[in-house]
VEXDREN-2710 file (C-alpha; in Angstrom, 1 decimal):
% VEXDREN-2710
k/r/px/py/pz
1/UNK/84.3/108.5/102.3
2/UNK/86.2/111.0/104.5
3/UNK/89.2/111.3/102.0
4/UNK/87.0/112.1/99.3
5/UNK/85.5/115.0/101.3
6/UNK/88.6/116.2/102.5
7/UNK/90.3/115.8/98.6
8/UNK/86.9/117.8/97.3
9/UNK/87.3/120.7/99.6
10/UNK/91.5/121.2/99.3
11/UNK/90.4/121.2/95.4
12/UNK/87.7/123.3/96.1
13/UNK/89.6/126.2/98.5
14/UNK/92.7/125.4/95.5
15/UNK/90.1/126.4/92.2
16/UNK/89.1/129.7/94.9
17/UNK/92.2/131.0/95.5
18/UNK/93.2/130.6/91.5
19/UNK/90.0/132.6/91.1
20/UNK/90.4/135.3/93.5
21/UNK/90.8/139.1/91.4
22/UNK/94.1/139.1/92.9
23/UNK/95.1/136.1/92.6
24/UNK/96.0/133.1/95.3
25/UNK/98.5/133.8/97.1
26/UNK/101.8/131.2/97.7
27/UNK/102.8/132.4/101.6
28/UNK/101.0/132.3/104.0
29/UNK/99.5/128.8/103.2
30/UNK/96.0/127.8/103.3
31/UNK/95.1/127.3/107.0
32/UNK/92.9/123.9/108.2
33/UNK/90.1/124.7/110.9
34/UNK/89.1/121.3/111.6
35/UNK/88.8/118.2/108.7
36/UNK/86.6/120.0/106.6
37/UNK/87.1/123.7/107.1
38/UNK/89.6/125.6/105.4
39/UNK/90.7/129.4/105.8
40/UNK/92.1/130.4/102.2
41/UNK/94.4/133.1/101.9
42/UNK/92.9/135.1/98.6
43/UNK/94.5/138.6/98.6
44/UNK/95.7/141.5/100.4
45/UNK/93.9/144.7/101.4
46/UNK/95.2/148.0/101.1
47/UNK/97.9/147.7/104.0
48/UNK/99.4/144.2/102.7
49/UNK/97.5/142.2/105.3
50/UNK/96.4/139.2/103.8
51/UNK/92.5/138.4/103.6
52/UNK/91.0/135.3/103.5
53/UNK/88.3/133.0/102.6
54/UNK/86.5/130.4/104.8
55/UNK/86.0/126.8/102.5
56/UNK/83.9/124.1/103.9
57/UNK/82.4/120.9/102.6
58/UNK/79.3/121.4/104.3
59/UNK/76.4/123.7/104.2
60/UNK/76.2/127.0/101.8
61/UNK/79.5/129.4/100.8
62/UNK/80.7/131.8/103.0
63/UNK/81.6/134.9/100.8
64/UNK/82.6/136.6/104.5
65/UNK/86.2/138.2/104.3
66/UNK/88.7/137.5/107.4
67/UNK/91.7/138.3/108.4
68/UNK/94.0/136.5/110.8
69/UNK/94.1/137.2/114.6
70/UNK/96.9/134.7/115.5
71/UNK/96.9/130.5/114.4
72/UNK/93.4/129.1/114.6
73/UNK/92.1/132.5/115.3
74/UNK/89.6/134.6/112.5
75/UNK/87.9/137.6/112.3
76/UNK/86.0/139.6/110.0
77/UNK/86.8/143.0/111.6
78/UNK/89.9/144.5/110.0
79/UNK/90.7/146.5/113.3
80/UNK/90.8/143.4/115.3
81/UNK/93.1/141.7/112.9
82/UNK/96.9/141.0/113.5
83/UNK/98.9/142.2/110.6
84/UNK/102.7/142.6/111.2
85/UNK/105.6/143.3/108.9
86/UNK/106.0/139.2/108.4
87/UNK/102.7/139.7/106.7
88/UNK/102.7/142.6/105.0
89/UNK/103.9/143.3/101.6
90/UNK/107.2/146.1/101.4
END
């Protein structure tokens, strides 16, 4: 029954990100928390950094917004949020 979860959310974060007002973005790529939580990179913010979207198969929608901090590593406070040229658009 796990793989069905698992396929559900990946099509879930996948029908998200096509839906985000910006579009989904290609790079970076969407980013697994554990087996059933997904960070979903949706748009960029003013600067370039990329924002993102938490997905999971359990429990209600999170319409939060979060940027990266480093791999694994979320927040929801712009300031705190690691955003270097790699990430940002030209």
């Amino acid at each position: 029954m796990d793989i069905w979860r698992t396929a559900f959310i990946i099509g879930l974060a996948g029908f998200t990100a096509g839906c985000a007002r910006e579009g989904a973005l290609r790079e970076p790529a969407i980013e697994p928390l554990t087996a059933d939580v997904l960070m979903v990179p949706v748009n960029r913010d003013s600067a370039g950094c990329v924002r993102y979207r938490l997905i999971s198969g359990e429990g209600e929608p999170d319409f939060t917004v979060y940027w990266r901090i480093d791999a694994g590593h979320f927040t929801n406070n712009r300031a705190s949020a690691a955003c270097d040229s790699r990430e940002s658009q030209p």
